[in-house]
C-alpha positions in Angstrom: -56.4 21.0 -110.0 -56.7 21.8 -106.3 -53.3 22.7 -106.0 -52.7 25.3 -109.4 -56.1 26.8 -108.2 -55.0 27.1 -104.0 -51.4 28.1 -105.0 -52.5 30.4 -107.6 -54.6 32.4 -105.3 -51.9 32.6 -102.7 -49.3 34.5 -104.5 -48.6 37.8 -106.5 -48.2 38.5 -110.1 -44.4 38.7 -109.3 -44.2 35.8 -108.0 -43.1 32.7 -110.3 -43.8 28.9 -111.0 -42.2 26.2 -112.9 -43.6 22.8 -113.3 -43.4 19.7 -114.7 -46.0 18.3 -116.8 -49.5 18.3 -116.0 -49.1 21.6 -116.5 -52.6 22.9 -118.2 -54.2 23.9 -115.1 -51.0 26.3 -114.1 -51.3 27.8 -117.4 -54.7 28.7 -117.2 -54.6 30.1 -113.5 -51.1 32.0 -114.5 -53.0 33.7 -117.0 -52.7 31.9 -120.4 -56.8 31.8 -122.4 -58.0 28.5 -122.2 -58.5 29.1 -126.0 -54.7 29.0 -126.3 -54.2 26.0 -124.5 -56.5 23.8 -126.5 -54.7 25.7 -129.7 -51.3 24.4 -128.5 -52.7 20.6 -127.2 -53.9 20.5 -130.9 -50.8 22.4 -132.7 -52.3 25.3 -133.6 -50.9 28.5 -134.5 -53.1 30.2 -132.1 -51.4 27.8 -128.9 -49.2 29.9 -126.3 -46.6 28.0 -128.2 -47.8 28.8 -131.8 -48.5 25.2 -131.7 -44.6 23.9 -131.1 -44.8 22.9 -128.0 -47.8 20.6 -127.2 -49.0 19.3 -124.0 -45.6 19.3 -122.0 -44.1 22.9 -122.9 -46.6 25.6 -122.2 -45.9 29.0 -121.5 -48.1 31.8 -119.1 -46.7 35.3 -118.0 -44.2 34.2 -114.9 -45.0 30.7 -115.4 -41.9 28.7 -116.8 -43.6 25.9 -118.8 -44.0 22.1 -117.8 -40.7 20.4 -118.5 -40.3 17.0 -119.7 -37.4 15.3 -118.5 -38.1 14.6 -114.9 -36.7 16.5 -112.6 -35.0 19.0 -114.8 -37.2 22.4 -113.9 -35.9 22.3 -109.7 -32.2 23.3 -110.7 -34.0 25.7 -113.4 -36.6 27.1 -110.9 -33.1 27.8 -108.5 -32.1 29.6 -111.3 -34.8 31.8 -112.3 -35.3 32.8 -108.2 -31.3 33.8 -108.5 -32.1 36.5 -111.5 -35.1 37.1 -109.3 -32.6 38.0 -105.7 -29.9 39.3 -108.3 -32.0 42.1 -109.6 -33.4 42.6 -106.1 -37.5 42.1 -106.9 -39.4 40.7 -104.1 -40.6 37.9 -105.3 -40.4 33.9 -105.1 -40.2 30.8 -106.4 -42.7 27.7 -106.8 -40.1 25.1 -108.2 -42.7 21.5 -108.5 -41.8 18.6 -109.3 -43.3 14.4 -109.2 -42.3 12.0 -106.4 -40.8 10.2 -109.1 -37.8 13.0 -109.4 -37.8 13.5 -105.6 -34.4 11.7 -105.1 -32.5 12.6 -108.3 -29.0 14.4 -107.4 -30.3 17.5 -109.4 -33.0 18.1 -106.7 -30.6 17.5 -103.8 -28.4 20.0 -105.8 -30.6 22.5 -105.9 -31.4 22.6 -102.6 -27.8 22.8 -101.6 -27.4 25.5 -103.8 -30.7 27.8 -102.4 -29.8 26.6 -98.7 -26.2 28.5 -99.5 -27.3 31.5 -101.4 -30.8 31.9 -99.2 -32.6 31.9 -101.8 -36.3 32.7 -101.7 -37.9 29.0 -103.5 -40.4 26.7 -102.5 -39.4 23.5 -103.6 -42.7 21.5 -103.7 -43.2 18.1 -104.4 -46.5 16.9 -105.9 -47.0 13.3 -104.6 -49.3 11.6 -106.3 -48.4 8.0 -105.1 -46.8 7.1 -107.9 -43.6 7.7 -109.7 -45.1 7.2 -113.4 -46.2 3.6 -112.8 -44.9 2.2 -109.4 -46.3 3.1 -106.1 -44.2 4.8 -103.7 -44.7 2.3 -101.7 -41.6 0.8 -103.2 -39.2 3.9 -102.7 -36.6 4.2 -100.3 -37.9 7.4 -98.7 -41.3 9.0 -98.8 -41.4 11.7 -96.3 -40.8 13.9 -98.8 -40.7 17.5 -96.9 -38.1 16.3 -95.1 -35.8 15.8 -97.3 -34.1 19.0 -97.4 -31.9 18.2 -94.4 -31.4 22.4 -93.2 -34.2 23.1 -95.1 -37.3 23.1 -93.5 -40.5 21.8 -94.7 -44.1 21.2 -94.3 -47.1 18.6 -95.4 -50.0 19.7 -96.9 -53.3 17.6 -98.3 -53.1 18.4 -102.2 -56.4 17.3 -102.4 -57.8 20.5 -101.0 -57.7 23.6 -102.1 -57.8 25.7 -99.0 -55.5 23.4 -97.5 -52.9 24.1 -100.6 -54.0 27.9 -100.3 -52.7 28.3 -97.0 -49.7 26.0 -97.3 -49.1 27.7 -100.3 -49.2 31.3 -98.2 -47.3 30.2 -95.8 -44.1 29.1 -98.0 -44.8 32.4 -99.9 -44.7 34.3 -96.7 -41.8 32.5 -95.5 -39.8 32.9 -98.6 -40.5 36.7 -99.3 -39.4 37.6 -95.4 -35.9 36.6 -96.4 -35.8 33.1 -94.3 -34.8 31.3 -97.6 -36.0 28.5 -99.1 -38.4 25.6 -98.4 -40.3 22.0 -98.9 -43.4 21.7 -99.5 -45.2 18.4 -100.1 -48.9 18.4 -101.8 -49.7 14.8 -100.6 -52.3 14.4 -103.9 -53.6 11.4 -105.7 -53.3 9.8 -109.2 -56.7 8.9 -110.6 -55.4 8.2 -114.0 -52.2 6.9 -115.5 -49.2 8.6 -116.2 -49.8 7.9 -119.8 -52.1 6.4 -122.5 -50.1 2.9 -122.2 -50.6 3.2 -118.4 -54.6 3.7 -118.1 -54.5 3.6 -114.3 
């Protein structure tokens, strides 16, 4: 969990995240008990979801859950940065999502969106290699920080956590001076499958 741990230690308790799954490791840096995380992966009344919202949907003070239909949190993550700019806190945005949802309209929407409002988001794109089960290898485009066209972005090695620390700090510090938003890529890698009927 290099990059929860190095992007958790670059930001404020202001500051927000949403995800998509593989969200555990968020939870637990954004401050959820590790006790309530098992208590939710096992439905438990005790889980940060009293136990309704299993693996995919967990909640952590300024963290926004995992989401499970691809792609869906990066217009959401716009959204909850906009209440952020309306109500004038100084604070931003991690809005993450898979390679797999990295050329959906929804992400290209959102960044269209943040671009013309300036709004202060890190879009950041955890590429693990694999969209679910096919190598990226296969996709049309896989420089993914620079897919934001006006929006600016930057490469960083998932795999490390100082590396993602000071990527990390440096979208942070870009976004909270008012420059807007930005792409981050954590280039990562899979070592399992995405799911129990793809073992990896």
């Amino acid at each position: 969990e290099a990059i929860a741990a190095g992007m958790e230690s670059a930001i404020t308790h202001e500051d927000m995240i949403i995800t998509a799954y593989q969200c555990h490791g968020f939870t637990y840096a954004h401050g959820a008990l590790a006790l309530s995380i098992i208590a939710e992966l096992i439905g438990r009344e005790a889980g940060c979801l009293k136990g309704r919202g299993g693996s995919m949907h967990m909640f952590a003070s300024e963290f926004y859950r995992g989401n499970g239909i691809i792609g869906a949190q990066v217009p959401v993550g716009a959204g909850i940065i906009l209440k952020q700019k309306y109500l004038d806190q100084k604070a931003m945005t991690f809005s993450l999502y898979g390679d797999g949802a990295a050329n959906q309209g929804q992400v290209f929407e959102a960044y269209n969106m943040a671009k013309l409002w300036n709004l202060p988001v890190a879009f950041t794109c955890k590429n693990n290699k694999y969209s679910m089960g096919m190598s990226t290898e296969h996709s049309a485009s896989t420089k993914y920080f620079t897919h934001g066209d006006y929006i600016p972005g930057i490469s960083v090695d998932g795999m490390d956590v100082l590396t993602v620390h000071e990527g990390s700090r440096f979208a942070h510090d870009w976004c909270v001076a008012g420059k807007g938003p930005i792409i981050v890529e954590m280039k990562t890698y899979c070592y399992g499958g995405h799911s129990m009927s793809d073992p990896g």
